[in-house]
N, C-alpha and C positions, 0 to 999 in steps of 0.2 A: 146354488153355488155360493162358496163362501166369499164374503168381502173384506179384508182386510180396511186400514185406516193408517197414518203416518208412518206407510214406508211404501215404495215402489220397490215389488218384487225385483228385480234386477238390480238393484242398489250393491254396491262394494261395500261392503261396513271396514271400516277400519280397526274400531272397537282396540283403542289403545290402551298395552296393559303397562304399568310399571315391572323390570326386570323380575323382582323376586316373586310378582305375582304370576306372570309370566310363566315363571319357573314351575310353579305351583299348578299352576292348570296342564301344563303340559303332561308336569308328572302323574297329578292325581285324578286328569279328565279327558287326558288324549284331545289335547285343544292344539291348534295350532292354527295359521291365516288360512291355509286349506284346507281343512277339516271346517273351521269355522263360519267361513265364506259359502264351501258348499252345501252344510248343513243349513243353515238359515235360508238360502236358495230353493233349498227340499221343503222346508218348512213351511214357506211362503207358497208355493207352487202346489202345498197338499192343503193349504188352508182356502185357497182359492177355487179349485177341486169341489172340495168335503160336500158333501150334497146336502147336509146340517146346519151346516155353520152358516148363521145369514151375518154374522157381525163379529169379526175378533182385531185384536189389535196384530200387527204383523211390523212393529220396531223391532230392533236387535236386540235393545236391552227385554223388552219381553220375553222373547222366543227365545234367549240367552238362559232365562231362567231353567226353565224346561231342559231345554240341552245340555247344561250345565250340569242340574240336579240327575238328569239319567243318563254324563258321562258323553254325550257325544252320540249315544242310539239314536238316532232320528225316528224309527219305528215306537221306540217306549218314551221317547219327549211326545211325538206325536199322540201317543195312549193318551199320560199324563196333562196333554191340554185339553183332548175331549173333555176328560174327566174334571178336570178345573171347571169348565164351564159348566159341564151338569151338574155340578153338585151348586154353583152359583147360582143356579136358577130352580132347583132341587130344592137348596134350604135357604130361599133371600132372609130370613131371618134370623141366618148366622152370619150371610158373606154379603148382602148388599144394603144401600144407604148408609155406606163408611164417612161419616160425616165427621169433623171436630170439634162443628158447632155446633151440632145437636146434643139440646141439655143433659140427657142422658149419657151419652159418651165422654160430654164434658166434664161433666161430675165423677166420676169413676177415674177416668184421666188425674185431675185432680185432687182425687184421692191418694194417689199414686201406687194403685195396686200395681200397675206393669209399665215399667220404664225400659227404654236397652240403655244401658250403662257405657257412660262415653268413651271407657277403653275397651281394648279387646283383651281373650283370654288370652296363656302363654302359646298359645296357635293360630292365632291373627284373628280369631271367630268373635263375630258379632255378640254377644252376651243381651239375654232380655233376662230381667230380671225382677219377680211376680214377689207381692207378700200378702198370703189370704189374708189374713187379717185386716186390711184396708180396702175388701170388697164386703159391703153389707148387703148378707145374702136375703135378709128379710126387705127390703128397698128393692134391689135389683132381680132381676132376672136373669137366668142360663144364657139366653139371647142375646141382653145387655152386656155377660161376660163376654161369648163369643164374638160378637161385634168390632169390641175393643181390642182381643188378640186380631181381629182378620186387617182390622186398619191401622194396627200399627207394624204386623208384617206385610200385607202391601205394599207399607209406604219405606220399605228396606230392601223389598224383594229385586229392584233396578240396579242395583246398589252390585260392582261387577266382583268386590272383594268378599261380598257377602255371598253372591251366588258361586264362589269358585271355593273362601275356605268354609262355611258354612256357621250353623250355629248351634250356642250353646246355650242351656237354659237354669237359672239358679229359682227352685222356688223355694221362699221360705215363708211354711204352713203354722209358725207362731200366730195366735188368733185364731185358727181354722174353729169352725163350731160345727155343728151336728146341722145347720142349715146350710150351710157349705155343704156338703157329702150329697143332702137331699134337693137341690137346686137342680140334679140332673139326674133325668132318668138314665137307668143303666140303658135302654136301650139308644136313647139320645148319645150317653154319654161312648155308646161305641161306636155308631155313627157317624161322631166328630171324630174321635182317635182314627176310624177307617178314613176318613176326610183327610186327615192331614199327613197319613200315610203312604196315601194312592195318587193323592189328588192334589197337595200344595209342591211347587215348587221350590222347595225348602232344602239345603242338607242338614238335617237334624242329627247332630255330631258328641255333642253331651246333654244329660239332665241331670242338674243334682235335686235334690230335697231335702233340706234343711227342718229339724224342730217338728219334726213328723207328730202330733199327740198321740199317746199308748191306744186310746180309743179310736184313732184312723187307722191302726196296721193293717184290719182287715178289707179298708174300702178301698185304702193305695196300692194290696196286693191282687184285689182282685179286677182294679185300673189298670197296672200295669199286667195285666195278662191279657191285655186287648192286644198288646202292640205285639209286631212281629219280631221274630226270633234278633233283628239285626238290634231293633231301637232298645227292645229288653235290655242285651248285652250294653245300652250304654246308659244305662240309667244306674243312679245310684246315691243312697242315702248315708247321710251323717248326720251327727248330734247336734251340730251346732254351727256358727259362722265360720272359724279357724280354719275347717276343714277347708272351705271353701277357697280361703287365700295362700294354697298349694298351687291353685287353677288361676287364678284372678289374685292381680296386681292390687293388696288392701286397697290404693289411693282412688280405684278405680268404684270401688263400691261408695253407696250413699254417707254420707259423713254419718247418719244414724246407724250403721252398719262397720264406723272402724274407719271410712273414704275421707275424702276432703273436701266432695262438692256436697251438700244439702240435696236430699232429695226434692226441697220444692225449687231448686234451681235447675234439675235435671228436669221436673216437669214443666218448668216454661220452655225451656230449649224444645224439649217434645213436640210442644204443640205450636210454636213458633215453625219446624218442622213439616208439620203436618199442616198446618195453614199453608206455608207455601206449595206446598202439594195436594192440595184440596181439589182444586182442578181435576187436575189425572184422577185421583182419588175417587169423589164422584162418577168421570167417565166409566168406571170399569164397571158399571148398570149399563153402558149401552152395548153392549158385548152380549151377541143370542147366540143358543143351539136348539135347534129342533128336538127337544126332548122326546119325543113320540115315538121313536125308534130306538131310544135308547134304552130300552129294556135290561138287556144283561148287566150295564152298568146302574140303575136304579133298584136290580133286584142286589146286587151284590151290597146296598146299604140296608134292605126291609128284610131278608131272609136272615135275620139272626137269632131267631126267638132257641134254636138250640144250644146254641155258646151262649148266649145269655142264664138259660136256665143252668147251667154248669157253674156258672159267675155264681149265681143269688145261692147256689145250693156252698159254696166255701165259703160267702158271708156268714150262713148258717152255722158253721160247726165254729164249736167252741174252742 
């Protein structure tokens, strides 16, 4: 039976929104105090249930996530947490030991390949904001990247403006090299894309891509052919930064990028951040699912070698 941690299923959550957000959820997620109340109720009463689950967290802002990102279904929030937790214990090598102070995380942090940028775009959306170039793919590892995305969305994912207007992503691939592209396998690398499609929490609302090199056109076309039909339609490339402050407030990007704040002043606030949530942060290791019956959902990550060979075969053509 499953066991929940820091909430008592019967709890009222009050989960106070401000008016315009409010607004926002209602319009865009069919949210409301009884819709909200009784979903979390269901939540809590099928996690307790689950004949898997020996360990999940059972807060609001958790279970908010989930119900939030799939609208208020309780049936496909409920999928979507299975699925979190399998793949948690599936790949601990991309999602768990989310530490800030492990050298490795630290260094990469302070590199400052991936910051979320202190304002939001012109739609209230959380903005993280990557630049290959200041990940050094001969030093690091796929791992090491993945690691760094999992615990800096974690540690946003509670966050109830972030889970209601969702987020947007700015990467800019200036500096990218030929050890970047080969740091992930294609089959890893669809893996993850299926991971953070099925399985995170997230609305994933824009992607741009900035400074794309003429020599990646064919490894970020055949990326972006992982994703499904919804996230395809929202991706999208330009030449340069300009483009970018159509969507995003100049003042709000790095002062190396056009902004006002330094990006090593965004990197302290980060991990000052995530220091204070280090805590929780670690916790989400003690969180189990009985893997051993999870078959359909583990095969639907290993069973790719056909769409894969379809990928390697449009690298191929000239």
């Amino acid at each position: 039976m499953g066991k929940g941690y820091d909430s008592d299923e019967n709890t009222v959550e009050e989960c106070p929104l401000a008016d315009g957000l409010r607004l926002v959820a209602k319009q865009e997620l069919r949210e409301d105090d009884v819709i909200r109340t009784h979903s979390l109720r269901a939540m809590r009463n099928w996690i307790r249930k689950h004949p898997d689950i020996v360990n999940c967290r059972t807060d609001a802002p958790f279970l908010l996530r989930f119900l939030r990102t799939k609208k208020f279904s309780v049936p496909m929030a409920q999928d979507m947490l299975e699925r979190y937790l399998v793949i948690r214990q599936l790949y601990p090598q991309w999602f768990s030991k989310l530490d800030v102070d492990d050298p490795v995380i630290s260094d990469i942090l302070d590199s400052g390949y991936l910051v979320p940028l202190p304002g939001r775009d012109e739609f209230g959306r959380c903005v993280m904001f990557s630049c290959a170039g200041r990940f050094d793919p001969y030093k690091y590892t796929s791992a090491d990247m993945a690691r760094v995305h999992a615990l800096i969305g974690e540690s946003l994912m509670d966050d109830p403006e972030n889970q209601i207007k969702g987020y947007s992503y700015v990467n800019d691939e200036s500096g990218l090299l030929m050890g970047h592209m080969t740091l992930w396998s294609f089959s890893d690398l669809k893996r993850i894309i299926r991971c953070l499609q099925s399985s995170t929490p997230m609305r994933h609302k824009s992607t741009y891509f900035i400074n794309v090199p003429n020599f990646a056109d064919k490894f970020f076309t055949a990326t972006v052919s992982f994703l499904n039909s919804k996230l395809k339609s929202r991706v999208k490339f330009f030449s340069g930064q300009k483009d970018i402050q159509k969507f995003i407030d100049p003042k709000y990007l790095p002062k190396e990028y056009g902004g006002e704040i330094p990006l090593a002043t965004m990197i302290v606030e980060l991990k000052k951040k995530l220091r204070a949530k280090r805590e929780m942060l670690m916790a989400l290791d003690d969180m189990k699912i009985n893997i051993n019956g999870k078959g359909k959902i583990i095969s639907e990550f290993d069973d790719m070698q056909k769409e894969l060979t379809g990928s390697f075969r449009k690298l191929e053509v000239d």
